[in-house]
N, C-alpha and C positions, 0 to 999 in steps of 0.2 A: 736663147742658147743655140749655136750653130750643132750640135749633137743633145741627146739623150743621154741623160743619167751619168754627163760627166765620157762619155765615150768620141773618141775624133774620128772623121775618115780614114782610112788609111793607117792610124796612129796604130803600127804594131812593132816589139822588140826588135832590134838590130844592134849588127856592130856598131861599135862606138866611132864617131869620125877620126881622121888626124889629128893629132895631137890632144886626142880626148882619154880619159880613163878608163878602163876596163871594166863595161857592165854598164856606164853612163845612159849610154844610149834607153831608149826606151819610146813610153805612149808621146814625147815629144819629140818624135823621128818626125820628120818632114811637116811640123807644125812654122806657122808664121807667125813672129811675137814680138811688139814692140815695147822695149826697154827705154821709159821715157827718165831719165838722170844718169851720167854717164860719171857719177861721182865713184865712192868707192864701192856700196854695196846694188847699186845700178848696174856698173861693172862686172861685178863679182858674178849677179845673177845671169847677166849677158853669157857670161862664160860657159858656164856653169848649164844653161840653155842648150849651149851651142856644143857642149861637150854631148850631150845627150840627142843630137842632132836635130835642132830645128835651126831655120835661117831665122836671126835678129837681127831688128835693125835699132840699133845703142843712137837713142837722140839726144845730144849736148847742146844747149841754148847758146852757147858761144860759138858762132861761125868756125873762126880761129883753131881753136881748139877742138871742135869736127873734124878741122883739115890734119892738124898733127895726129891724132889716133887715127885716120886712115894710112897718113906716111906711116908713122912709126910703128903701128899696131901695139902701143903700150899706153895703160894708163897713170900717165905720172901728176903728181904726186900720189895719185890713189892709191895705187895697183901695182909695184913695180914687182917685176919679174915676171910678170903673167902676159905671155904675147897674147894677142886675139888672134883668134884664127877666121879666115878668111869667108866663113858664114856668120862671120860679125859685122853690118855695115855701119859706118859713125857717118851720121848726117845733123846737120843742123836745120833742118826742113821735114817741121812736123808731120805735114802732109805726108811727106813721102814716108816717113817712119811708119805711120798708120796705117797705109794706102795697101788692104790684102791682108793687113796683119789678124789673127783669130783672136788673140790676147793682146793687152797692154797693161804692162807693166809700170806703175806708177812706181819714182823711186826717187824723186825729188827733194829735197831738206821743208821742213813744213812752211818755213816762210818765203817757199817758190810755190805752192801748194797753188796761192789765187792766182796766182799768175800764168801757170799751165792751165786749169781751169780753161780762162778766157781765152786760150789759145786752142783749145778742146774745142769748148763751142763752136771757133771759127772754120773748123778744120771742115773738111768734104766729106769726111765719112772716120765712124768711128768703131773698132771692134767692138761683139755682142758679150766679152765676157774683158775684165778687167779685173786687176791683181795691185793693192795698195799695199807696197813696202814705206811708205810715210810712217815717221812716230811723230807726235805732238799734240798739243792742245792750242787749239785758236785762241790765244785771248780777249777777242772781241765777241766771239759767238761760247766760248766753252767745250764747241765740237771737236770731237778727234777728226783725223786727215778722213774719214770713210763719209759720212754723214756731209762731211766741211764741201769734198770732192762731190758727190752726188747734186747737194745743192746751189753748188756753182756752175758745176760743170752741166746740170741736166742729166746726168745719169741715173738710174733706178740704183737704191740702193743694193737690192736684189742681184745686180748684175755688177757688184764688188766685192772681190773675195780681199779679206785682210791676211798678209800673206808674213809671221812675226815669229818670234821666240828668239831662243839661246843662241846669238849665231856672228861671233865676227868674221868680218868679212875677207881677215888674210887667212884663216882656216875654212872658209869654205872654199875658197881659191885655188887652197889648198890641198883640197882634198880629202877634209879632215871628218869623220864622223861627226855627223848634226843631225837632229831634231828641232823643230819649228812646224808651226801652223796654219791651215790656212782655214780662216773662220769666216762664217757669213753666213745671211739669213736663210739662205736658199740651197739645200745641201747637193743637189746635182752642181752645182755652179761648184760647192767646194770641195766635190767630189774630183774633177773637173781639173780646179788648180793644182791638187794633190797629186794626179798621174799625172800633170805635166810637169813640175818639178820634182818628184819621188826618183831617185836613182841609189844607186852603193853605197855612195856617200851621205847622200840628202835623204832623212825619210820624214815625210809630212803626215801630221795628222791633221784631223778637221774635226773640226769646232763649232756648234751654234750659238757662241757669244762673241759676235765682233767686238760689242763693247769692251767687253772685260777685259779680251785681248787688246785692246787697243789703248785704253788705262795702264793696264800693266806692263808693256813696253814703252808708254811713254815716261810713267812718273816713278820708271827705277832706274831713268837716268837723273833723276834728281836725288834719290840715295844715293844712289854710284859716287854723285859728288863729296857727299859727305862723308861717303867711304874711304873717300881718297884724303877727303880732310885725316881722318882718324888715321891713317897711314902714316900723313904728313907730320903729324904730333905724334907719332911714337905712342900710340894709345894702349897696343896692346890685340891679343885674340880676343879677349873677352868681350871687349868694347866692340868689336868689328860683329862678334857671333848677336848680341843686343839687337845693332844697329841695324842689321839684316833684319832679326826680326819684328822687331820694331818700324823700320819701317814696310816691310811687308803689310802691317796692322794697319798704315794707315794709307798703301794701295788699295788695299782692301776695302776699308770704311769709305774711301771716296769712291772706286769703283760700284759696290752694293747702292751707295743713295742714288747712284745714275742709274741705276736697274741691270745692274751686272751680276752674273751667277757668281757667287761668294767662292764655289770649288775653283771657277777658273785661276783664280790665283795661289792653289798651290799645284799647276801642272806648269806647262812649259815658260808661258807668259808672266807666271805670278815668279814663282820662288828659281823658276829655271832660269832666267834673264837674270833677274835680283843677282843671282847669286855673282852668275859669270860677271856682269860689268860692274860689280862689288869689290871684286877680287881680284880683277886682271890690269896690268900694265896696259892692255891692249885696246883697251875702254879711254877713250877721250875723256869723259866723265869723271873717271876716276881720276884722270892726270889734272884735269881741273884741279878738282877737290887738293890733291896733294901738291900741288904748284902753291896755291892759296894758304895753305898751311905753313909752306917756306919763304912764305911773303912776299910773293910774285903778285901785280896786279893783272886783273882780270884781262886786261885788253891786249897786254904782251903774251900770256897766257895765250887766248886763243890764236894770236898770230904765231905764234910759235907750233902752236899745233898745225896750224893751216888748212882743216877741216873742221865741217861744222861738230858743234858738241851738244846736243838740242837740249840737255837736260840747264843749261842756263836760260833759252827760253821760256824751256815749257814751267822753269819753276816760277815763274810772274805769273804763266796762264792758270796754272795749276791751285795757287795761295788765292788768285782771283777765283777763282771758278768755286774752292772750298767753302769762300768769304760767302759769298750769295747764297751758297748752300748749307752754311754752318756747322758744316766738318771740321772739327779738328785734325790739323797737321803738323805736330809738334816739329818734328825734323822738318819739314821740307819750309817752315817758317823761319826756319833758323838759318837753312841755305840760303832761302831770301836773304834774312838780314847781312849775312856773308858776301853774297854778291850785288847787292843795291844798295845796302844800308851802311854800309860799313863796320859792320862787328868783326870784331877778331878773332878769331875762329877757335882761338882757348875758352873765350869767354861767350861764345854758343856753345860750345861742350859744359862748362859749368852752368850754363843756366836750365839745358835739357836734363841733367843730372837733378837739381833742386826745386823741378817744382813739386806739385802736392803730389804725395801720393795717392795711389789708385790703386784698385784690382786691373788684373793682368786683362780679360775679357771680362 
């Protein structure tokens, strides 16, 4: 760790920069921090950095599209309406992203996840503390992005703070009151990520179960879809208030057999995420879900979104990862058969309805 107990040189309150919020400012004054995904929530936290005043440098894999976010200083389709301001740098040259930075900020979709990795390794030098906004599950290994990153990349686990909760990315842009986490083995480390994203807007808490965080933002974007399903069918409150809890039950049951603290999921990560991209228009996931329901196929679907939606990945890694481990996942089986298999999405609502009954816990 370049500081003690979570503490930065220098790093003390100030004005907020130009075209920053009121109060933004703070322990990320004149920090150096590389923002490695320049998609939406990549973006967002760039911002959102730099409103608080530390220089980042925002790294996009596409050359190309490096070059337009420095002209344009906008991120389209991500982002639109959020100029970057000018202690944003957009590069496509890892090196240089890294090069001085104290933090880096992992923000990639997870199936960029190996592939930044190996551009990690190759790099010349890499900051002492690192911050993973990745959701997903491999499904070749069953890791989330923290553990997946560390042993590709050579990173010490130790030295990745999982950085997740309730939090879209056009209202944090926004400006909007949020809570989110930053979890990890090593609490100076996530002491650390805390004061540097904490401002007016943003307040972080810290967590010592990456896992559990990192389960439960990934696999309530596979409710999310289903939520969207139940939308899509005109299902009802009742059905949506189940489906939440219900699958909560079975975040939970997978998260606990992986060695996850059972409480994490009903704070920010468990029932706080569930809930928002359950519920919101604003949720990719969800629009899945309710596209599918008005018998839109999947592949028009996601082109039409135009951003990634991970909760159709991660339900393949997810159903696989249960299988070896012999978790039941009654919903997120059925999302499966919805988006692989072919089931029609009335007739995965009736078949989760009829099977045997049980006791609730």
């Amino acid at each position: 760790m370049s500081a003690g107990a979570g503490e930065r040189p220098g790093a003390s309150p100030g004005a907020a920069p130009a075209g920053g919020r009121p109060g933004d400012s703070g322990t990320a004054a004149r920090s150096r921090v590389a923002v490695l995904g320049a998609g939406s929530w990549g973006t967002t936290l760039a911002l959102h950095l730099s409103r608080r005043g530390a220089s980042v440098a925002l790294w996009e894999f596409d050359a190309a599209r490096a070059r337009r976010l420095s002209l344009t200083r906008e991120s389209l389709p991500f982002l639109p309406g959020h100029r970057l301001p000018d202690s944003i740098t957009a590069t496509s040259d890892l090196a240089e992203a890294l090069g001085g930075a104290e933090v880096a900020v992992i923000a990639v979709p997870s199936s960029a996840l190996a592939s930044l990795a190996a551009r990690v390794v190759a790099a010349p030098q890499a900051p002492p503390l690192w911050v993973s906004a990745t959701k997903g599950i491999d499904e070749e290994t069953g890791l989330t992005p923290r553990p997946l990153f560390s042993r590709l990349a050579g990173i010490p686990e130790e030295r990745i703070v999982v950085l997740a909760g309730p939090s879209f990315a056009l209202e944090v842009a926004a400006g909007k009151p949020t809570a989110i986490l930053a979890a990890g083995s090593d609490e100076p480390a996530c002491v650390e990520a805390q004061r540097l994203f904490s401002g007016d807007t943003l307040r972080v808490y810290t967590s010592p179960d990456p896992l559990g965080v990192e389960i439960g933002v990934s696999l309530k974007n596979v409710i999310a879809i289903a939520a969207g399903v139940a939308a899509g069918l005109d299902l009802g409150s009742n059905g949506l208030g189940a489906l939440i809890t219900r699958g909560l039950a079975e975040i939970t049951r997978l998260g606990v057999r992986l060695g996850a603290r059972p409480e994490t999921f009903l704070g920010l990560a468990g029932i706080g995420d569930l809930v928002i991209t359950s519920t919101s228009t604003l949720s990719r996931n969800y629009r899945v879900g309710f596209a599918l329901a008005r018998g839109e196929q999947l592949e028009q679907i996601l082109n039409e979104i135009g951003m990634v939606a991970e909760g159709v990945r991660t339900c393949r890694s997810a159903i696989r990862l249960a299988e070896r481990l012999g978790v039941d996942l009654p919903i997120a089986r059925q999302v499966h058969a919805v988006l692989y298999e072919g089931l029609d999405p009335r007739r995965a609502v009736l078949e989760l309805m009829s099977r045997p009954l049980r006791a609730e816990f």
